[in-house]
N, C-alpha and C positions, 0 to 999 in steps of 0.2 A: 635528651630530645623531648618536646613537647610536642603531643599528638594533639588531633583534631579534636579529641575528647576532654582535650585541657589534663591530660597525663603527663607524669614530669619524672624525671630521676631512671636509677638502677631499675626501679619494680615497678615504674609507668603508675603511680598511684593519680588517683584523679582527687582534688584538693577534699571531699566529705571522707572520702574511703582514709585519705592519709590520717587525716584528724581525730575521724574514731578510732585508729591504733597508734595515739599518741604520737604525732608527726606533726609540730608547733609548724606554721606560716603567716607570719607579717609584713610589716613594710622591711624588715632588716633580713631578715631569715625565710628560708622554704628549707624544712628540713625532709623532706623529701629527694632533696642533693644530696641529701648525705648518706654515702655508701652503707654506713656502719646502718645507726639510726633506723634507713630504710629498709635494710635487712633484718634485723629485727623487728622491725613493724611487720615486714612480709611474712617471717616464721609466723609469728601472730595471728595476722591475717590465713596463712594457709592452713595453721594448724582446727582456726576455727570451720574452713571451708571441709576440712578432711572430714571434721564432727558432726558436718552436716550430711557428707554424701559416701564415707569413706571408699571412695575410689580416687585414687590419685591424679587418674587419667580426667575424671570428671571434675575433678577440683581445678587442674589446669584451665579446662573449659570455664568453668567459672571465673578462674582467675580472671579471664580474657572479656569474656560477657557480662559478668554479671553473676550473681546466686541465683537472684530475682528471675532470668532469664530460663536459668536452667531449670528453676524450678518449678516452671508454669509447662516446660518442655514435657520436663516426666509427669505432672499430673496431666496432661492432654492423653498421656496414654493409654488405652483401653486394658492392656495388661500391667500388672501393678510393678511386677521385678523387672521391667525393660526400665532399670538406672544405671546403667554404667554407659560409658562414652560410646560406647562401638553400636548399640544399641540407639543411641541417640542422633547419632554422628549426621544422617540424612536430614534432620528437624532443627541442625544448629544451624547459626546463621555463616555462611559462607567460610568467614575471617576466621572464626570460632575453628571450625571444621578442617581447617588448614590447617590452624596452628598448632593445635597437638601433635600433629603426626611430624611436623616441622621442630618443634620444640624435642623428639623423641631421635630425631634423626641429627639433629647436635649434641645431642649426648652420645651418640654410638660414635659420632664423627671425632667427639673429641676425647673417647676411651681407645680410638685405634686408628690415629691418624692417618699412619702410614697406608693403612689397609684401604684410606679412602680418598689416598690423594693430594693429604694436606701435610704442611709442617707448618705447625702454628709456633707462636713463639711460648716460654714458658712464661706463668704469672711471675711478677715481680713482687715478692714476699715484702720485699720490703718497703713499699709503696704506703704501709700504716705502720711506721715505725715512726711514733711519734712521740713528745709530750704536750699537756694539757696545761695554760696557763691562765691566772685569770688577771684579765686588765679590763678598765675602766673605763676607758676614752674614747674614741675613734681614732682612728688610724685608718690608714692604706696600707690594702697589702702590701702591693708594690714597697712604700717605706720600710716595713717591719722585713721583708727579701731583703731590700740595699742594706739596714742595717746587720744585717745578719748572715751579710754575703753567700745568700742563697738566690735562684731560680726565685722568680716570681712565679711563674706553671707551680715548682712545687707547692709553694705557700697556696696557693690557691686550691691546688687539688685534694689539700687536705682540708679547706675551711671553703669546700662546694659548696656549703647550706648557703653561705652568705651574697645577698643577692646583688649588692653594690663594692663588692671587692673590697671591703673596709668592715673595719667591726662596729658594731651598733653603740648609741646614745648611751648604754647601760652596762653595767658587769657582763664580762662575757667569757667565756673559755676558749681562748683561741688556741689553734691544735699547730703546733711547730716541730721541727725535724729534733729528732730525740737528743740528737748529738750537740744541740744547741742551747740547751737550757741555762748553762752558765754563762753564754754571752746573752742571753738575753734578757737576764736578768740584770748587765752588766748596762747594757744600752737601751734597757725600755723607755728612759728618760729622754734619752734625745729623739727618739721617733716622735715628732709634729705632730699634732693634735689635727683631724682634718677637719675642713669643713662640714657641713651635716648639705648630704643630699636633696635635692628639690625633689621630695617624698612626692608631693603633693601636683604634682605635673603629669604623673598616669596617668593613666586613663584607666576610669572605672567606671561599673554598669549599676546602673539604679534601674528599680524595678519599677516598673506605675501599670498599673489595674485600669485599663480603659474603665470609664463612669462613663455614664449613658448622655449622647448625647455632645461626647467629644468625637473629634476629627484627626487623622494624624496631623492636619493645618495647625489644630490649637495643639496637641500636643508637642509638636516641633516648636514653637512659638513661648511654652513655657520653660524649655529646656536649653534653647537656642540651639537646638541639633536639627540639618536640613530634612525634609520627611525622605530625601533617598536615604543618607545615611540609617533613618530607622528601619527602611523598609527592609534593608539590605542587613543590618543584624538581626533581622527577625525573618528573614527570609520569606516575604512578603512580594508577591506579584504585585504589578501597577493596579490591576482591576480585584485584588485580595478587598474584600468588606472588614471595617472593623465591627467587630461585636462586644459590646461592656461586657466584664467579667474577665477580657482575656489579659495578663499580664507580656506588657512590652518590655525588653532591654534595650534602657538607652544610654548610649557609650557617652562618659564625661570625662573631659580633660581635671583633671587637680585646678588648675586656674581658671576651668570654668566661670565663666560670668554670665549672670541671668537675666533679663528684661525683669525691670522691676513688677512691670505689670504680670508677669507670668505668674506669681504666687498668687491663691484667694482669700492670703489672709492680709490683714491691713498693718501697717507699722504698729497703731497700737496694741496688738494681739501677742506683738514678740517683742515683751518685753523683761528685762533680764530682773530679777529679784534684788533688795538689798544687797545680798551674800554676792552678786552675782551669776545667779545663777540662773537656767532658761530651762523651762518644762517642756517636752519634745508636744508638739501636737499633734492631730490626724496631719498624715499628708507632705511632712517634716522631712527632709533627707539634708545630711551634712551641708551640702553644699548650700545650698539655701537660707540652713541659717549663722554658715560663714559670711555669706554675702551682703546680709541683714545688717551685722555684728562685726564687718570691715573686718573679720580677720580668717586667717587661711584652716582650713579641712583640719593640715596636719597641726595647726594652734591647740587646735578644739579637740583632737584625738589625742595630745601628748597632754594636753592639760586632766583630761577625763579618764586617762591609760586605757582607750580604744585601740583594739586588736584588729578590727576592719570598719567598715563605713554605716554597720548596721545600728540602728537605734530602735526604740521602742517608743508607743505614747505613755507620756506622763515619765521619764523617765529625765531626771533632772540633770543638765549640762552645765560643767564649772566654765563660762564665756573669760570671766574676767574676774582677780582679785576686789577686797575690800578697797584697794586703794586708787584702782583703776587700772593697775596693770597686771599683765597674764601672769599666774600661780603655778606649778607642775607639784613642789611637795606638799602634802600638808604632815601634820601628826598624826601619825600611826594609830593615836589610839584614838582622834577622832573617825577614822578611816572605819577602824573596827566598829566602834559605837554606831554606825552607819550600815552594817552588811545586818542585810533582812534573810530571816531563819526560816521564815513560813508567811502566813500574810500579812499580821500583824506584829509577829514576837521580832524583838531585837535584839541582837547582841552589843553588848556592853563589853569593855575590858574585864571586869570582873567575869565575865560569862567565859571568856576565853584563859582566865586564868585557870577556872576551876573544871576544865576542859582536859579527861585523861588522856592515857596515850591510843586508848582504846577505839579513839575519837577522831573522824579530821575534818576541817572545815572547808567547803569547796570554796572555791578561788578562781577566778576568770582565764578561760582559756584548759580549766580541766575537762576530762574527761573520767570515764569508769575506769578507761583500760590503762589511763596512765596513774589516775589513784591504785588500782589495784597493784599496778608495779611497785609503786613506791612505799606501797606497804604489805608485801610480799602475800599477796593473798591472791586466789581467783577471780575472775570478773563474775563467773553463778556465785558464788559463796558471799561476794560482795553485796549483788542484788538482795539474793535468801536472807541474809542479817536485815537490810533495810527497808523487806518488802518493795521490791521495785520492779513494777512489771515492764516498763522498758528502761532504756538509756538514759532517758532525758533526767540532767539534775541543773541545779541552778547555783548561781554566786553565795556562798552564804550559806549555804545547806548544809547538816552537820550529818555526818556518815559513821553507822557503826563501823569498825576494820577491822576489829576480832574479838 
């Protein structure tokens, strides 16, 4: 179920909260569907909310609200030890104040059914009896079911993360009924190859910073979205004032197309390098200079391996090969000669040879808490070795790990 807060999956995570406890989402994947995955994000996430407040009942509350929320609650308080739930419970906000007691009254409900009226059915244990295979291609669920004369439900309920019924452009670990690993590695070959999705036809929200001096007239006009449609995702009355500074979300289809005049930069300005390549400007959003460059969002994300539609200035776009036509690999070890360590240093292949185990190099789409998994250490202990007074790390960055 997806809530009004844009929460999704088993543990309602909302897409920042999923991601800092390592919970990958792209155009293929939301692994916030995934049972398992999401569960262990959630221990994760709960065990850090316990550290914070160790009351469980308040950890719940937070779950629900926020940290941020509960923890502006107990500092409003004039006595300092009024932090546990019960003590709080009047100062949360409605939802909040419900839901614990509601969340406390399904666990009694479903430690003594009978005593309360209900016969629920038992879990079906064996709903994650699976194995994990890896394949290369796209497929349809549905196909890799026919072939393996199963339920399409089941194939699907096992591989929830995937958000087009099919496995993605890339290597992938598709999760299948346990009992079938020998046919299907007997018939991976004849499962069809599927077509690749019309990624790029969602609709997604670009941000713009009223400038002094626009109107939603011009701002509709460079977007080609009508000023209701804006008013109405910003929830914006007819007689609302815009004031510079505030930023609007404006919903765009994937095959958006723009008035040429709505950009204020000139054709000469974007223009793509020998290598082909396009320096992002002030003001630059994907769509814009797919439009420029006659070619589609998702060209310009697969060719650049973009995880969402965000870009930076001065931040260099592969538009199009030497030869004129679109590039996706290059060499590895040009790749690496290219990842920036600090402002100026670069890694080199030789820098990454002589790189211990002691060592690991951030990579697009990490985080702390899924480095620290993957090299069995804490996320404080992480920080403490690297000096790191927050979260934020970048592409490129090289991390003590023990």
């Amino acid at each position: 179920a997806l809530s009004k807060a844009r929460a999704l999956g088993l543990w309602q995570f909302i897409p920042s909260t999923g991601y800092k406890f390592g919970l990958t989402r792209d155009e293929w994947i939301d692994e916030r569907m995934d049972p398992l995955k999401s569960t262990q994000a959630a221990i994760a996430y709960l065990k850090e909310l316990h550290s914070m407040f160790g009351d469980w009942l308040t950890v719940l509350a937070a779950y629900n609200c926020g940290e941020g929320r509960i923890l502006r609650v107990i500092s409003s308080q004039k006595v300092n030890y009024f932090d546990r739930f019960w003590d709080l419970y009047n100062l949360l906000p409605r939802e909040t104040a419900r839901y614990v007691p509601r969340f406390l009254a399904t666990l009694h409900i479903i430690k003594d059914q009978k005593k309360f009226g209900f016969d629920l059915p038992e879990p079906a244990e064996s709903y994650f009896s699976f194995q994990t295979v890896k394949v290369d291609k796209m497929m349809k669920l549905q196909d890799v079911a026919a072939r393996l004369e199963v339920s399409e439900e089941s194939i699907t309920l096992l591989n929830a993360e995937l958000r087009h019924k099919m496995t993605p452009d890339r290597e992938y670990e598709l999760r299948i009924p346990k009992d079938c690993l020998d046919k299907f590695i007997m018939v991976s070959n004849e499962i069809p190859i599927a077509e690749k999705p019309s990624l790029a036809a969602k609709t997604s929200i670009v941000r713009h910073r009223v400038r002094s001096g626009e109107t939603l007239s011009s701002i509709s006009r460079r977007y080609g979205v009508s000023v209701s449609t804006i008013r109405a995702h910003n929830n914006m009355r007819t007689n609302s004032m815009l004031i510079a500074g505030r930023t609007l979300s404006i919903p765009l289809s994937g095959h958006h197309r723009y008035s040429r005049s709505s950009s204020s930069k000139s054709s000469v300005d974007m223009k793509v390098n020998p290598s082909g390549q396009y320096r992002v400007q002030k003001g630059d959003i994907l769509q814009i200079i797919a439009k420029r460059f006659n070619v589609s969002v998702a060209q310009i994300k697969e060719l650049n391996n973009l995880q969402s539609d965000k870009i930076y200035v001065g931040q260099l776009l592969r538009i199009k090969g030497s030869n004129g036509s679109n590039t996706k690999n290059n060499d590895s070890s040009e790749q690496l000669a290219q990842l920036k360590i600090k402002d100026k240093e670069v890694l080199t292949t030789d820098d990454i040879a002589a790189l211990s185990t002691d060592k690991y190099i951030v990579t697009k789409g990490d985080n702390l808490y899924r480095i620290a998994v993957k090299n069995n250490i804490d996320v404080v202990k992480l920080k403490e070795l690297n000096n790191l007074s927050d979260e934020k790390i970048i592409p490129g960055q090289i991390l003590i790990v023990k």
